[in-house]
C-alpha positions as a printed NumPy array, in Angstrom:
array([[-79.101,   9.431, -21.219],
       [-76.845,   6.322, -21.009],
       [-74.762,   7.926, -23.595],
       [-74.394,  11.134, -22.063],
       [-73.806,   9.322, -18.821],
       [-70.634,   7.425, -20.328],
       [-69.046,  10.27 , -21.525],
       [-68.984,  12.634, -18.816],
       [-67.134,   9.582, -16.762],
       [-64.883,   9.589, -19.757],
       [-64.005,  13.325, -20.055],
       [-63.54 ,  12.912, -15.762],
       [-61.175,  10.505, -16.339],
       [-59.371,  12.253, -19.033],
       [-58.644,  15.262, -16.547],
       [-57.6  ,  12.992, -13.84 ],
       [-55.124,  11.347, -16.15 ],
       [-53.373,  14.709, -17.87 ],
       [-51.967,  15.956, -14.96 ],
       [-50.162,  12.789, -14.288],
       [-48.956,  12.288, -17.899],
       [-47.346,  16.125, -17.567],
       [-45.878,  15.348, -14.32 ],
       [-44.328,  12.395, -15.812],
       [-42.87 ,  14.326, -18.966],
       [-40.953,  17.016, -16.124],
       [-40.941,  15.776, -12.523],
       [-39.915,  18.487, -10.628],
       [-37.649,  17.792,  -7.342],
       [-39.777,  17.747,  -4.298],
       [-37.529,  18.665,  -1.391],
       [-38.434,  17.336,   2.227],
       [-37.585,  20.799,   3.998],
       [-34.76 ,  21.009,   6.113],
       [-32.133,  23.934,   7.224],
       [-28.57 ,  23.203,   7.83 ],
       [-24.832,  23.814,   6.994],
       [-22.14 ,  21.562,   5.29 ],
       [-19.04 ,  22.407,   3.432],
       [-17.714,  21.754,  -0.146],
       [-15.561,  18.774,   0.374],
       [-14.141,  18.508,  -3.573],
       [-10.569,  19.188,  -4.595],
       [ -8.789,  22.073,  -3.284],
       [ -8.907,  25.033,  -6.094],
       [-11.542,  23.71 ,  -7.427],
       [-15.654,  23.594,  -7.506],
       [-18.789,  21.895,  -7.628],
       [-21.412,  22.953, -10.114],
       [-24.898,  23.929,  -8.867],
       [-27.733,  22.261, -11.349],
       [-31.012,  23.862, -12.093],
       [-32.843,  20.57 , -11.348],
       [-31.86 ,  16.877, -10.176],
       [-34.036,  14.554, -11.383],
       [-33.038,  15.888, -15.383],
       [-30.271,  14.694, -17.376],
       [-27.173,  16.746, -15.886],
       [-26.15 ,  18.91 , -18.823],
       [-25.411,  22.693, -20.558],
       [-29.123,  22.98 , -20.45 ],
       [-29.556,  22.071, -16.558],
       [-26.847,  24.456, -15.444],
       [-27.014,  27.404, -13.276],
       [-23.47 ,  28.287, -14.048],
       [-23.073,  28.741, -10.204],
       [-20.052,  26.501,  -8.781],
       [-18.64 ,  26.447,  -5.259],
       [-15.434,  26.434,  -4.257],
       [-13.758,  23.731,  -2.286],
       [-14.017,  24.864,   1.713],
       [-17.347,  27.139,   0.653],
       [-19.867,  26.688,   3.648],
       [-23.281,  26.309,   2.254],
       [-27.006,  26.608,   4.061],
       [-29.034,  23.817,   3.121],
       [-32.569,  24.602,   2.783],
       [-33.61 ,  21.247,   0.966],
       [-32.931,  17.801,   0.672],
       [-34.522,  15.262,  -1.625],
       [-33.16 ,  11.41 ,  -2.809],
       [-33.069,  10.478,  -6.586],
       [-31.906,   7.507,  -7.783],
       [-29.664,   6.596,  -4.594],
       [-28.091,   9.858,  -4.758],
       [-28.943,  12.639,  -2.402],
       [-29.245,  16.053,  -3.167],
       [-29.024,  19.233,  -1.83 ],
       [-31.219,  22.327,  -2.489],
       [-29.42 ,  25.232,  -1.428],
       [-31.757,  27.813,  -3.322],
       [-34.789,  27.707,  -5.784],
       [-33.518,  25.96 ,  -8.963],
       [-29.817,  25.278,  -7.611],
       [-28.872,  21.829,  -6.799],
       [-25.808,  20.123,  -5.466],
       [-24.758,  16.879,  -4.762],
       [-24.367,  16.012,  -0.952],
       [-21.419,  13.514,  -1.823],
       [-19.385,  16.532,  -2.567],
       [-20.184,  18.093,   1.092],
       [-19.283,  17.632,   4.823],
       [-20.628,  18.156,   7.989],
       [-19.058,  21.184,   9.786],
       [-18.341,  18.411,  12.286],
       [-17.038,  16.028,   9.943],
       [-14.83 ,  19.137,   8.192],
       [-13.322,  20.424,  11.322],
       [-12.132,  16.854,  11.757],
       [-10.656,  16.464,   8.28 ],
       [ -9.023,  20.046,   9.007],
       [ -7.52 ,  18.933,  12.064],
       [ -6.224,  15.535,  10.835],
       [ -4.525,  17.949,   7.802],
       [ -2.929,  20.338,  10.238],
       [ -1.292,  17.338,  12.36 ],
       [ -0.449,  15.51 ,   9.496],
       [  1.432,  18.628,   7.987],
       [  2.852,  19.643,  11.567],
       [  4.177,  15.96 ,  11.667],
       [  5.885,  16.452,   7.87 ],
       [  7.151,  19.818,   9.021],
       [  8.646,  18.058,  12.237],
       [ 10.253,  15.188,   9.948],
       [ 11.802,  17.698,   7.145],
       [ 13.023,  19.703,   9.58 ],
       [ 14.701,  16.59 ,  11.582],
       [ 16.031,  15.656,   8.313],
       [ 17.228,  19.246,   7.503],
       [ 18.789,  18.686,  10.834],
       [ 20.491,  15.359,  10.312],
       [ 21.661,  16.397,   6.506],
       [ 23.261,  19.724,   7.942],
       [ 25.107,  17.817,  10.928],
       [ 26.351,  14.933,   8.092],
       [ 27.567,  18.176,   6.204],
       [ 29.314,  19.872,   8.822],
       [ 31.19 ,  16.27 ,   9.149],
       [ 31.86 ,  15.801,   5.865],
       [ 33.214,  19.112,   5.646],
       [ 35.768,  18.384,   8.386],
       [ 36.829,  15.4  ,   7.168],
       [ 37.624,  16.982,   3.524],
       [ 39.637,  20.064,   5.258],
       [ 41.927,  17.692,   7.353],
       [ 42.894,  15.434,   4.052],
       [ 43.5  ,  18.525,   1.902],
       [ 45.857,  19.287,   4.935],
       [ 47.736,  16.26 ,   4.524],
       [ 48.406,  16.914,   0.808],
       [ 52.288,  17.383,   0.278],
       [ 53.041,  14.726,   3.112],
       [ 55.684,  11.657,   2.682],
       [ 54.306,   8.444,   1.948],
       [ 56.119,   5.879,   4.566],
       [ 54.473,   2.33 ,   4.473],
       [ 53.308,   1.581,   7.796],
       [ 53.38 ,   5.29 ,   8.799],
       [ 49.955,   6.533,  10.561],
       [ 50.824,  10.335,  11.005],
       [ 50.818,  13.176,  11.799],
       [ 53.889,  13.459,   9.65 ],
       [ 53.723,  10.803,   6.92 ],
       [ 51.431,   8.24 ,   6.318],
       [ 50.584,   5.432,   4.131],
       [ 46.864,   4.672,   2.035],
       [ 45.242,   3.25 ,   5.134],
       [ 47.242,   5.356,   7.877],
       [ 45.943,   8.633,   6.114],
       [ 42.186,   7.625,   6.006],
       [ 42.155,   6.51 ,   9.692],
       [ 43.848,   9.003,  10.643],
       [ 41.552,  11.433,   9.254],
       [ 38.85 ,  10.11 ,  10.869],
       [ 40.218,   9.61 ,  13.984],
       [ 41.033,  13.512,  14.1  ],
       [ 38.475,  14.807,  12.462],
       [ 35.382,  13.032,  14.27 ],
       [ 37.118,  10.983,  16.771],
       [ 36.156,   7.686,  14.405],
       [ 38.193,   4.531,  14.69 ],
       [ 37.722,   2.767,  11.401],
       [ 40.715,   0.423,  11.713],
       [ 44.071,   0.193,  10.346],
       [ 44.232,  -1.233,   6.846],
       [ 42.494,  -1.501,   3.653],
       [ 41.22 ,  -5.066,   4.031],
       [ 39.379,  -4.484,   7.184],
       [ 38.246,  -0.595,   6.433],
       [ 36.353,  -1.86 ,   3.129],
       [ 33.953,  -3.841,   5.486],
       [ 33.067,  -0.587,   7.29 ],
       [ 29.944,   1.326,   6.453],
       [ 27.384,   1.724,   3.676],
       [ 28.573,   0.446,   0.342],
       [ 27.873,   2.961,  -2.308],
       [ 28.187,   3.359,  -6.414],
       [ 30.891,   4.513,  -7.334],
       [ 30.197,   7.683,  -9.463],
       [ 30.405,  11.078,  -9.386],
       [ 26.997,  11.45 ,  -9.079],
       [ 26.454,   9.65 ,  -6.336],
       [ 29.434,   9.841,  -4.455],
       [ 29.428,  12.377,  -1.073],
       [ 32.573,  14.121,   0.446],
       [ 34.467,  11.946,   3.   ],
       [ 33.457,   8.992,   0.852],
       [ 36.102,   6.172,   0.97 ],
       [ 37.317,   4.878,  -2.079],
       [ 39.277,   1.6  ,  -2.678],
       [ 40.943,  -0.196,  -6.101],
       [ 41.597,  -4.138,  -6.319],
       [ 38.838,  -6.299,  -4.831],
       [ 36.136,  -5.056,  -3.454],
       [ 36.772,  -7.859,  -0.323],
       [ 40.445,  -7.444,   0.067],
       [ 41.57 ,  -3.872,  -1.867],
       [ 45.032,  -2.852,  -2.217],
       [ 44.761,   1.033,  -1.913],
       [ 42.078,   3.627,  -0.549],
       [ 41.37 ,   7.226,  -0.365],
       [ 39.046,  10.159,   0.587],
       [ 36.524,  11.576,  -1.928],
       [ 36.844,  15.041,  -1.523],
       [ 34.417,  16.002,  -3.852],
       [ 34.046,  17.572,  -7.386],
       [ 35.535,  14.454,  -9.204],
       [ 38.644,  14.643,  -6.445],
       [ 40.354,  12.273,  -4.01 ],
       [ 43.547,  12.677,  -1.657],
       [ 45.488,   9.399,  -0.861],
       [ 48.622,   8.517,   0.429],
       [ 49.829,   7.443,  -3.503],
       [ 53.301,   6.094,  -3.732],
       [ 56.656,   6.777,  -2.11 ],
       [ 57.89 ,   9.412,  -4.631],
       [ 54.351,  10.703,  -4.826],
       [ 53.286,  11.22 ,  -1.195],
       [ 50.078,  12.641,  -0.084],
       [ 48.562,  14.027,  -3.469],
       [ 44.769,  15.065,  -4.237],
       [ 43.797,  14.114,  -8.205],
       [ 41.16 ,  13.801, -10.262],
       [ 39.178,  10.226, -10.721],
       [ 40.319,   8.663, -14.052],
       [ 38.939,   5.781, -15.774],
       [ 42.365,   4.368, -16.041],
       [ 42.698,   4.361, -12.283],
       [ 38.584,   3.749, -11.179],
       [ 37.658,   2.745,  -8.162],
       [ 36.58 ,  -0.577,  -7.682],
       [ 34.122,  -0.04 ,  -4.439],
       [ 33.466,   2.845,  -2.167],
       [ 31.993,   3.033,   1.156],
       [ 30.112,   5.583,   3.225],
       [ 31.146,   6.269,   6.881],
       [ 29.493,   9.796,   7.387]])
């Protein structure tokens, strides 16, 4: 009797034991129940993948080969937390991360932050498409009026309208064609605006250009663009526009415009 005794508790505890051994080998996600909406938040034109099962290795073998896109609202029907990451059922066997989601609250925030943030970068390009067309227009103006001096006499001391000299043409340009004093001779007009390199591929129309030393330069003219100047060259020269040459290459150049 004793031995029959002994082994029915053994058998009992056998069955009570199984179930817990199998349970161990697949644990199945147990989802606390809920019912609520959230949002992809992932990577615009892209998705997040729906898994069969989260507490299994993540893998070709746990996926549903469903994916959501980025912006997709989802209902949440449960929720469940496995190793300090929570989950989100959104059907039987289909998993997602809740990382990857928002609140409908939270995303209507993000959406509005995004539409200021692009009205604000709309606002600045278009200020700046603004400012760039209005430098244009001036540049413009001041190329036209040098290209009109072009033939002129070259009279030292002479500021125009009918001959000039290097520094009379270039402030009297300015003066004409924006109403700009920039003062009367090289030495002082190199100290005016924004020094730039001097290069083709950096220089802008209206540009000016001086030779000698950059502090106290002997000569100046007007970029005019395309590799051209117009100065006030020499007394049998006169007003001339030429190409830049490396054997006559400016030694500084400023921006007024």
């Amino acid at each position: 009797m004793k031995f029959k005794s002994l082994l029915v508790k053994v058998l009992m505890a056998l069955a009570l034991v199984a179930p817990v051994a199998a349970s161990a080998q697949a644990p199945a996600a147990q989802a606390a129940t809920v019912n609520k909406q959230v949002v992809v938040n992932y990577v615009s034109g892209y998705s997040v993948k729906a898994w069969k099962n989260c507490k299994v290795k993540l893998g070709a073998a746990n996926d549903t080969g469903i994916s959501f896109k980025h912006g997709t609202t989802l209902t949440v029907v449960g929720e469940v937390k496995y190793k300090k990451q929570t989950w989100y059922k959104i059907a039987d066997n289909e998993w997602i991360l809740a990382f990857y989601t928002l609140s409908h609250k939270a995303w209507a925030k993000k959406a509005a932050a995004a539409k200021k943030a692009a009205a604000k970068a709309a606002k600045k390009a278009a200020a700046a498409k603004k400012v760039s067309k209005s430098k244009q227009t001036k540049q413009n103006k001041v190329v036209a009026l040098a290209k009109a001096q072009v033939g002129k006499p070259y009279v030292w001391g002479a500021t125009g309208p009918y001959s000039f000299d290097c520094s009379g043409l270039t402030s009297y340009v300015y003066s004409r064609a924006l109403g700009k004093y920039i003062t009367r001779t090289t030495y002082t007009q190199v100290h005016q605006g924004k020094t730039v390199a001097v290069s083709t591929a950096t220089l802008k129309k209206g540009d000016l250009l001086f030779w000698g030393s950059k502090s106290s330069p002997y000569h100046v003219g007007i970029y005019v663009g395309g590799g051209k100047f117009v100065h006030a060259a020499t007394p049998s020269q006169g007003v001339i526009k030429q190409s830049l040459s490396y054997y006559f290459w400016p030694s500084t150049a400023k921006r007024l415009i």
